[in-house]
Structures are given as C-alpha cells and as structure tokens.
SEDOBA-531874 format. One record per residue (C-alpha): x, y, z; residue in one letter; residue number from 0. Coordinates in steps of 0.02 Angstrom, whole numbers, m for minus. Layout:
BEGIN
(bake (X, Y, Z), "A", NUM)
...
//
This chain:
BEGIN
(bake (5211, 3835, 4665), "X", 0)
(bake (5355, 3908, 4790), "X", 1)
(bake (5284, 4007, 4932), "X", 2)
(bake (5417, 4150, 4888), "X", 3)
(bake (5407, 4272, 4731), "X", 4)
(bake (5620, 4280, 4696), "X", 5)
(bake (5569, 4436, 4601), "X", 6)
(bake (5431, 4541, 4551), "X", 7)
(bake (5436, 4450, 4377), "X", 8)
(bake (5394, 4301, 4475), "X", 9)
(bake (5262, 4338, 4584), "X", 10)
(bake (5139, 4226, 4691), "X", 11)
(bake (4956, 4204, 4623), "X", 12)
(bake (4899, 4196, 4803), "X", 13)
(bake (4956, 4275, 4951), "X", 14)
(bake (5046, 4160, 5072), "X", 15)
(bake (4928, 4081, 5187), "X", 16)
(bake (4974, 4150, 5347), "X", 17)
(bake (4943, 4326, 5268), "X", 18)
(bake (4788, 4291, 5235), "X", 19)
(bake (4746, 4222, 5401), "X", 20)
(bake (4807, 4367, 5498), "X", 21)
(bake (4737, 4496, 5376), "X", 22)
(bake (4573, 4435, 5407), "X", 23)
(bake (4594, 4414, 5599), "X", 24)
(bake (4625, 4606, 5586), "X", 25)
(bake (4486, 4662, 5469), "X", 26)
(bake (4378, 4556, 5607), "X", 27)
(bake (4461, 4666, 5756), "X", 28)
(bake (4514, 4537, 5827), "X", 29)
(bake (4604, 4581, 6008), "X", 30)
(bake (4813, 4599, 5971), "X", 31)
(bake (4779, 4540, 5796), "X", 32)
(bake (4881, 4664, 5735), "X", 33)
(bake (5023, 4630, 5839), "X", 34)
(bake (5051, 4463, 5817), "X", 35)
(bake (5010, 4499, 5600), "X", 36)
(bake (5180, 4608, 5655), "X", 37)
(bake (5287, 4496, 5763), "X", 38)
(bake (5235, 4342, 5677), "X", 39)
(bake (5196, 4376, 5485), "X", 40)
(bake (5283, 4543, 5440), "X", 41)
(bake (5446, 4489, 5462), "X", 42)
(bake (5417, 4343, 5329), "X", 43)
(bake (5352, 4457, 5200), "X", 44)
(bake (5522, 4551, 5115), "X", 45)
(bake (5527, 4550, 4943), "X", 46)
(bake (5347, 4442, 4940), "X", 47)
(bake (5247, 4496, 4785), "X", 48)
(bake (5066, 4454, 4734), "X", 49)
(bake (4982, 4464, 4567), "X", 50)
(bake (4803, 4510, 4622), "X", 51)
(bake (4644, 4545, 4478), "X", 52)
(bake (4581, 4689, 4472), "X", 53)
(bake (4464, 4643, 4350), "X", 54)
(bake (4436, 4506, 4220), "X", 55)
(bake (4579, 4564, 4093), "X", 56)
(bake (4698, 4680, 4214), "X", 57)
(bake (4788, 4617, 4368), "X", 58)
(bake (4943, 4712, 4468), "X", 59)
(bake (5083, 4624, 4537), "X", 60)
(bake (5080, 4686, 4732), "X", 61)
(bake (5209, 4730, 4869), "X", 62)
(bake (5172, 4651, 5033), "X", 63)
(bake (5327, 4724, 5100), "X", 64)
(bake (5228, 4896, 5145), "X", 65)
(bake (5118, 4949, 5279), "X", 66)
(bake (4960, 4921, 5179), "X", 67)
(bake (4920, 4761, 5202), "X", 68)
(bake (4841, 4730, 5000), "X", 69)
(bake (4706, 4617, 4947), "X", 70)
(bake (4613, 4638, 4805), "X", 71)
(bake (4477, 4730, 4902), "X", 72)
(bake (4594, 4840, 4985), "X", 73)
(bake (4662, 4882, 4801), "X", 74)
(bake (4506, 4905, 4715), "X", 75)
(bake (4432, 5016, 4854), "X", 76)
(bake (4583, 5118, 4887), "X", 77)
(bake (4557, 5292, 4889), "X", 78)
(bake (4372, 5268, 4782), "X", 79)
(bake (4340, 5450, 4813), "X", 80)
(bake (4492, 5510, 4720), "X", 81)
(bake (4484, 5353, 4619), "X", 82)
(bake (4308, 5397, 4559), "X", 83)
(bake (4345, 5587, 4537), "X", 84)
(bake (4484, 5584, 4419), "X", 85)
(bake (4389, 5455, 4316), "X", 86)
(bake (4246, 5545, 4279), "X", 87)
(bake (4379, 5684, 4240), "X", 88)
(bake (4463, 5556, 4102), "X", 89)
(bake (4285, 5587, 4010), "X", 90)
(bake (4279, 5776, 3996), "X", 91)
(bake (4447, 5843, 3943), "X", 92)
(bake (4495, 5864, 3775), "X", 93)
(bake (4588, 5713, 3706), "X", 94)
(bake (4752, 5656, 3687), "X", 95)
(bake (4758, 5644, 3881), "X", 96)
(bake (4937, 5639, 3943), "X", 97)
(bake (4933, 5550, 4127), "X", 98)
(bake (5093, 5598, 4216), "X", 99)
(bake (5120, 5518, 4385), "X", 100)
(bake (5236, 5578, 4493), "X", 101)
(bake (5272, 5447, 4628), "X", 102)
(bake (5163, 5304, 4560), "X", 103)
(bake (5231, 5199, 4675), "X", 104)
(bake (5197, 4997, 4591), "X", 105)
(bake (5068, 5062, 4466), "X", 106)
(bake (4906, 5052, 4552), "X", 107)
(bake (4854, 5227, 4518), "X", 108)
(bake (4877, 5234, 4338), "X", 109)
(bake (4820, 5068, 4333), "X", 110)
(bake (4618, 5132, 4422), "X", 111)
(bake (4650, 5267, 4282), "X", 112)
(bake (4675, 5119, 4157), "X", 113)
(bake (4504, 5047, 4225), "X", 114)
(bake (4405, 5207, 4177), "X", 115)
(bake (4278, 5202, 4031), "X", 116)
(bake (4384, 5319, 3941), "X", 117)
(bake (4538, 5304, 3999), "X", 118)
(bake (4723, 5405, 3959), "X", 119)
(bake (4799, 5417, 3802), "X", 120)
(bake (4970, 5402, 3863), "X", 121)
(bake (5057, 5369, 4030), "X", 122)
(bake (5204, 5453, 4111), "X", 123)
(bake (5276, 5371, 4275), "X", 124)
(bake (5396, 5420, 4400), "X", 125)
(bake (5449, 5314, 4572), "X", 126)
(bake (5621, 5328, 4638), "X", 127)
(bake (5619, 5178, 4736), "X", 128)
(bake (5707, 5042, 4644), "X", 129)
(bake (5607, 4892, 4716), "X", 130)
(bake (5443, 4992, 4681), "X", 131)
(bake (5508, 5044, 4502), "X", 132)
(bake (5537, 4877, 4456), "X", 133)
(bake (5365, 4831, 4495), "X", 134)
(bake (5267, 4993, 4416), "X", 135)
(bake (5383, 4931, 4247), "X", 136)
(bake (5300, 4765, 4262), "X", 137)
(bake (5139, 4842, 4289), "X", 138)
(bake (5126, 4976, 4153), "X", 139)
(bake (5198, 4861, 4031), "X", 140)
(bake (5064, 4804, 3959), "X", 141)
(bake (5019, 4982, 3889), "X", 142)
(bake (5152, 4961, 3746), "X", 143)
(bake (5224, 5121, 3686), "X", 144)
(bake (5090, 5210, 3781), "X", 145)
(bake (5179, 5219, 3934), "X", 146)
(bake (5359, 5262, 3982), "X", 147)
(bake (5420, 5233, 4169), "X", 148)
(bake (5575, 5335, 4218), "X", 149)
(bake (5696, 5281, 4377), "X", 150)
(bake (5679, 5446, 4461), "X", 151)
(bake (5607, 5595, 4554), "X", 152)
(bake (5538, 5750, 4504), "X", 153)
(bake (5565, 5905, 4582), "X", 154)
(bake (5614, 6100, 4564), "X", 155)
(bake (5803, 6028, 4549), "X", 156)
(bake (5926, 5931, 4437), "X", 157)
(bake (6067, 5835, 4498), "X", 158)
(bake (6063, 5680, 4623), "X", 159)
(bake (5988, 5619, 4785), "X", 160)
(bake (5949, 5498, 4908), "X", 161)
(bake (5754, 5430, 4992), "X", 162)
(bake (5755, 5453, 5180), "X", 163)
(bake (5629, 5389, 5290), "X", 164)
(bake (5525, 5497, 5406), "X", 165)
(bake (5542, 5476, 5600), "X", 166)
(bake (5341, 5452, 5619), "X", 167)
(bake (5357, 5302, 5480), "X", 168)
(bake (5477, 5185, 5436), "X", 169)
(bake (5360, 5111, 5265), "X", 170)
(bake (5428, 5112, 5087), "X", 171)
(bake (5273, 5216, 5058), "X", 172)
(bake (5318, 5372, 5162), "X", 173)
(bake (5515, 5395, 5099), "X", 174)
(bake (5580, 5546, 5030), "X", 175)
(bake (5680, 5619, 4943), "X", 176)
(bake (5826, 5755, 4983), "X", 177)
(bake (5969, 5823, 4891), "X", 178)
(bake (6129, 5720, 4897), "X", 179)
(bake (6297, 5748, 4776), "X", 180)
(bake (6308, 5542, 4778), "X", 181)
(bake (6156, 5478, 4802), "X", 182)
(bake (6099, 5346, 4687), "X", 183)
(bake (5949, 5427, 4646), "X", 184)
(bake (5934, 5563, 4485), "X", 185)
(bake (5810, 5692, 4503), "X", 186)
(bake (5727, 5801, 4357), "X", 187)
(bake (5597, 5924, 4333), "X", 188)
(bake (5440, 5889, 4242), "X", 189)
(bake (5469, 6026, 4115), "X", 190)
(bake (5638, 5946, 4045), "X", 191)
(bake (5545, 5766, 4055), "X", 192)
(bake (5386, 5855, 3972), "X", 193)
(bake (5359, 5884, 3770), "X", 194)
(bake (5392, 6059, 3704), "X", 195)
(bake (5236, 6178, 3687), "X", 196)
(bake (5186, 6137, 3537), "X", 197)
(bake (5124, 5970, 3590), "X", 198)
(bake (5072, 6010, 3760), "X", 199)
(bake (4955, 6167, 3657), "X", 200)
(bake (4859, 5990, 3589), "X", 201)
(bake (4746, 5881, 3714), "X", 202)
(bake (4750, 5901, 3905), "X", 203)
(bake (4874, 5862, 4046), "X", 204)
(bake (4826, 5752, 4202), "X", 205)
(bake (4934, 5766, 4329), "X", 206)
(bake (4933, 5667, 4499), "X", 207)
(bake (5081, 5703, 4630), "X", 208)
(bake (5120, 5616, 4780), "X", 209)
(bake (5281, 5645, 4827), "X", 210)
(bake (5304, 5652, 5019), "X", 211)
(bake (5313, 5837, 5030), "X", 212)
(bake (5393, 5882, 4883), "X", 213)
(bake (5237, 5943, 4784), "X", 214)
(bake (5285, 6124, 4784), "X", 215)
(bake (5430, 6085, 4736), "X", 216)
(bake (5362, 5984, 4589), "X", 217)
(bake (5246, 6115, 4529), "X", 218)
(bake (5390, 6253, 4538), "X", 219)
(bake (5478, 6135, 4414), "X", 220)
(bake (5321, 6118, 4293), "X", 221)
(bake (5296, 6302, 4274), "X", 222)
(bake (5304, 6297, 4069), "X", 223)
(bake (5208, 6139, 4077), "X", 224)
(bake (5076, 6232, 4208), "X", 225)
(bake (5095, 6383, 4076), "X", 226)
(bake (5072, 6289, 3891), "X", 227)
(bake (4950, 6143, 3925), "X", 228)
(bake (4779, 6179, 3841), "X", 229)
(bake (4697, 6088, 3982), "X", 230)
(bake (4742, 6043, 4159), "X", 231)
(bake (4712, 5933, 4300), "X", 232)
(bake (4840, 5942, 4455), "X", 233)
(bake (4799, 5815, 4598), "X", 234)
(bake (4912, 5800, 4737), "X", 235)
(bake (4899, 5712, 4912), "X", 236)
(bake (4882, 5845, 5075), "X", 237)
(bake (4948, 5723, 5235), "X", 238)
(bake (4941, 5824, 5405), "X", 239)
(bake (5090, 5718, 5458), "X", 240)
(bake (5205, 5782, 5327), "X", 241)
(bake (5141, 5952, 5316), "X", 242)
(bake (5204, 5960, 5497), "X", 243)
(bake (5372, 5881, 5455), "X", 244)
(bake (5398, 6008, 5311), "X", 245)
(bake (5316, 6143, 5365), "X", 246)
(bake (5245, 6167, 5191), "X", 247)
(bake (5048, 6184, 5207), "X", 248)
(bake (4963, 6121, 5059), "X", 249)
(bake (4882, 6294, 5020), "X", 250)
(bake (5059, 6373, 4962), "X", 251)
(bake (5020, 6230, 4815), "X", 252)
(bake (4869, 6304, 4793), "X", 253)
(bake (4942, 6495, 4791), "X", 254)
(bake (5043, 6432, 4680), "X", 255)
(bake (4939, 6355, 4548), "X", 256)
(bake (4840, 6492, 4566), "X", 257)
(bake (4975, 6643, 4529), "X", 258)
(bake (4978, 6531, 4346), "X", 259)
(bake (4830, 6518, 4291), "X", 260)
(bake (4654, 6488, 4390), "X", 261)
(bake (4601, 6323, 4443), "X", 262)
(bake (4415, 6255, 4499), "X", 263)
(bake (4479, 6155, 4666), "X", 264)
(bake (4393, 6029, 4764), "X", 265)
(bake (4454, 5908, 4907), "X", 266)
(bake (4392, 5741, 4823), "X", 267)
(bake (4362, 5652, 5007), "X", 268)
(bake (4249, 5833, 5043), "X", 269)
(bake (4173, 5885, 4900), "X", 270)
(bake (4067, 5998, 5007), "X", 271)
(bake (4212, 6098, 5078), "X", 272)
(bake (4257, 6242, 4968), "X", 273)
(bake (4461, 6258, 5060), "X", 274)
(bake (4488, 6469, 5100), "X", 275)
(bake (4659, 6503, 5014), "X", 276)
(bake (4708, 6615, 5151), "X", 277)
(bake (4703, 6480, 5306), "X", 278)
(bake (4778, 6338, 5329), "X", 279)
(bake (4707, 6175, 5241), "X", 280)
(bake (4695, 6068, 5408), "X", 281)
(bake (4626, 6210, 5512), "X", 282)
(bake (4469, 6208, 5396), "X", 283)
(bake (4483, 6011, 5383), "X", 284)
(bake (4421, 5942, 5536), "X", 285)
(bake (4466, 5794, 5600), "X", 286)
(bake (4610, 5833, 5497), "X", 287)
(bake (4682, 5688, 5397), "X", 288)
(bake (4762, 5621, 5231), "X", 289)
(bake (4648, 5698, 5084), "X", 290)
(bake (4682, 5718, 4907), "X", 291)
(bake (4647, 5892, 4805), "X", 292)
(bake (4607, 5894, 4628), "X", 293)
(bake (4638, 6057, 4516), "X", 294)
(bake (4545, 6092, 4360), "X", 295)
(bake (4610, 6228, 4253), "X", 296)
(bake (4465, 6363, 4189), "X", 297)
(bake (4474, 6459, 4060), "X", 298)
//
C-alpha cells in the first residue's frame, strides 16, 4: 500500500511510520520530542489521511495535517466530558432528534454522537473548509439520507466570505471566517438552512457550535429556530484565546439564549461551577482554558 493518501477517498489504514514513532516519543515526554515531530515529520504530513476505528463497525478517515496529532486514542478520548454529556442528552429529549453541527470540522463529533446508545435521528453539518468538507462528506456518508453536509458557514449574515487564520495559530482548526464580497466561501444562517415551524414544533433540536468566535453571531441567525423548537440543546465551545481576539465573552451567548427562552446551563468540563451571567466566564473559570457549555431549554 502507498505511504501517501492522494485523497481523502483514499486514505492510509495506518499512519505512516515515522508518525507513529514521534507521536509516541511525545506522549513519553521525551526531551525536544516535539521539535524534531515538527522539523522532521510535520512537514511530510500535507494532505496525509488515516482511516482509524472507532469501534468494531464505525471508523473516520483522519487529517494529520492539523495540530492534533490523532490516533485512535486521541479520537476516542477527545473531549469525553462533552462527549459523554451530550450523549446521555441523546436519551432524554423527545424524538426525532435533529443534530445540527455547525463547524464539524471532518465528522468526528457527530460521529461520538453516532456512537451513543440512542443516537440522532438526523444530521445537519456545516465546515467551510474545503479539505475538511471533503472529509466530514466521506465521514457522514454512511448515514444515507439521514445526513446532509453543506459547503459553508453559518452566521447572522448572507452573502460570501473568506477563512483567515488567527495570529496566535496558524492550524486548519482555529480559521475563521470574515465577510468578503469574493471570497470563495458562502455563508447562511441557520434559520434559512432550518425546516419551517411546523416541523421544528415536532421532536427536539441539538445544536453544537464551534465556530472560532462566531457563535453569537450564529445564534443571532437561529432566532426562529431558538423560538419554534419544542426542545433544545445549544452547545458551543468558550476558548480564552479567541474570546480575547474578539472581544466577545462567552456570557453575551448566554444573555442571549437567555432573552429567548430559559436554558438549564452547565460547563460540561465543570459540572460543579454554576457560571454568574453577570461576570465574565474566564474570571469565574480558573485556570481559565478551552471548555465547552451545554444549554438545555426548560419549560
């Protein structure tokens, strides 16, 4: 078998061996492991794609071209906290469940969702990035009819853009998106990609954003969606380093969700922390760090 995936149609079934060498050499801590993993590896990785199991009858073709460095215990224990929330979530709300995931990235979210005992009904998938997109198509294909991926972003705008990269990190994973006339990039809201009320009255909405500091703006685009669905859960990703860059702190989601209709909230990496509306999330999350806050709608 060729040592390079052409495609992410072809993938490897086993990542090259000098990956696997220096991945371990850094899970050891070994001394400038992750330097030379950089100078030595990285560079040979572009376009490299794995197809790792994540259990007997689901695997997910893999980027190695980001900054995680994935292995199928990296992907399997990647954010378990969140990971373990949502799923028990999946067995509670009313069915249909509609799983809308708003920078999914190559799949492996909805895919942990796919892995619950009861999982979604349906899946909804957005990722801008055309190398990522073609992946998450790959990977929610095997849902049939049951999932649609769409080429673009979601936001409180229509028209066009363009994915930037932030000056703290040059990944795939941390690019986003701002408004440009040409850009090859078409952006939506969720409430024109979104059924009419009638159907969102039926069943319950789960809805996971990570969007690099866009998830205000994607929640002021989902307001009829935030209005009609019988049952909600919003989950979006709070990262200190982007809050700074945007100068959006993750509570004005909150506010926000809140002047709708009223949510129970927890912080699914400090389930013990009940977050004061009125101060700001990382001033009442020490250390502060990358956390992910789930919203349940109440009645």
């Amino acid at each position: 078998m060729s040592l390079t995936a052409s495609s992410p149609h072809d993938p490897l079934l086993q990542a090259p061996l000098a990956y696997r060498i220096g991945l371990a050499l850094i899970r050891r801590r070994w001394r400038g492991s992750s330097l030379l993993f950089d100078r030595l590896v990285r560079p040979g990785l572009a376009q490299q794609v794995v197809r790792y199991r994540l259990s007997p009858s689901l695997h997910i073709d893999t980027p190695l071209f980001t900054d995680n460095l994935w292995d199928e215990e990296l992907l399997l224990g990647y954010e378990q906290a969140f990971v373990d929330q949502m799923q028990s979530l999946l067995a509670v709300l009313p069915r249909p469940i509609r799983f809308v995931d708003c920078g999914a990235s190559f799949g492996l979210f909805s895919l942990r969702m796919a892995q619950a005992e009861q999982p979604p009904d349906t899946w909804l998938a957005f990722e801008p990035n055309p190398h990522m997109f073609t992946l998450l198509q790959a990977n929610l294909a095997r849902f049939g009819e049951r999932a649609r991926c769409l080429p673009r972003a979601v936001s409180d705008w229509h028209g066009r853009g363009a994915l930037h990269s932030p000056a703290h990190d040059p990944s795939p994973d941390a690019m986003f998106m701002a408004p440009d006339s040409s850009g090859p990039i078409e952006v939506s809201t969720l409430d024109a990609e979104l059924p009419a009320a009638a159907e969102l009255a039926q069943g319950s909405v789960m809805l996971k954003i990570d969007v690099e500091g866009q998830e205000l703006a994607v929640l002021r685009g989902a307001r009829r969606v935030l209005e009609q669905a019988r049952d909600l859960v919003v989950a979006f990703e709070a990262h200190p380093e982007v809050a700074r860059r945007t100068g959006i702190d993750p509570m004005a989601c909150l506010s926000h969700l809140q002047s709708i209709r009223p949510f129970e909230i927890r912080i699914a990496e400090r389930p013990d922390l009940r977050p004061d509306p009125q101060q700001p999330l990382f001033d009442q999350l020490r250390p502060a760090r990358i956390c992910n806050i789930i919203c349940r709608s109440t009645r």
